[in-house]
N, C-alpha and C positions, 0 to 999 in steps of 0.2 A: 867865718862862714865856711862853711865844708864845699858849697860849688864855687867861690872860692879858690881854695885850697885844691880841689880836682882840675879845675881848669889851669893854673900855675903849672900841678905838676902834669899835664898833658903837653901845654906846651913847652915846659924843658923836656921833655921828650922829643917835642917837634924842633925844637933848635939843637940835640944831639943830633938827630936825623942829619939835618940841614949844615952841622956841619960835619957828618960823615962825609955827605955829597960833595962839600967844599973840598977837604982836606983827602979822600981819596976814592974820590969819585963812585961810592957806594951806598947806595940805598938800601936801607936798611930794613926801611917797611915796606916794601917790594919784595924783597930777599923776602921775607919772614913769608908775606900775604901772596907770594905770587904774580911780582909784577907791578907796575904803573899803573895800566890801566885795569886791573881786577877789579871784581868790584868791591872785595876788602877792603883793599888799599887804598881806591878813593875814596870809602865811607871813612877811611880813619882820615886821610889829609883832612875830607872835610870838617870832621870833630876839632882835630886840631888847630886848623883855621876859627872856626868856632871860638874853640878858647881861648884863640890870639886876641880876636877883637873883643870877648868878654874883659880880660886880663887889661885891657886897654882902661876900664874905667877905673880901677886900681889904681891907677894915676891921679885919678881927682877927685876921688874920695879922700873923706876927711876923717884923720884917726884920733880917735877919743882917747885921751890921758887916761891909761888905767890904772894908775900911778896913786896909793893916794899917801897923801900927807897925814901923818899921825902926831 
């Protein structure tokens, strides 16, 4: 599924972010957008968060064998 596949690569964007902040205390989509509180920058956390919780059912879904035997 392509949203999916968008949402995945949004949030390894969001956990690049997140461990910019960790490892040296730099925000990245702030830097880019203008800050924390802009309001770029919290429509994108909010996307991102978004995609974290879509990404969540990824988990428990069930993948079909596409495998086939010949």
């Amino acid at each position: 599924m392509i949203l999916d596949r968008i949402a995945l690569f949004l949030v390894i964007i969001g956990a690049i972010n997140w461990g910019a902040i960790g490892l040296f205390q730099f925000d990245l989509v702030a830097w880019i957008f203008g800050g924390q509180a802009a309001v770029v920058s919290r429509i994108i956390y909010t996307i991102v968060a978004l995609c974290g919780a879509w990404c969540i059912s990824l988990l428990f879904r069930r993948r079909n064998a596409e495998t086939s035997v010949e």
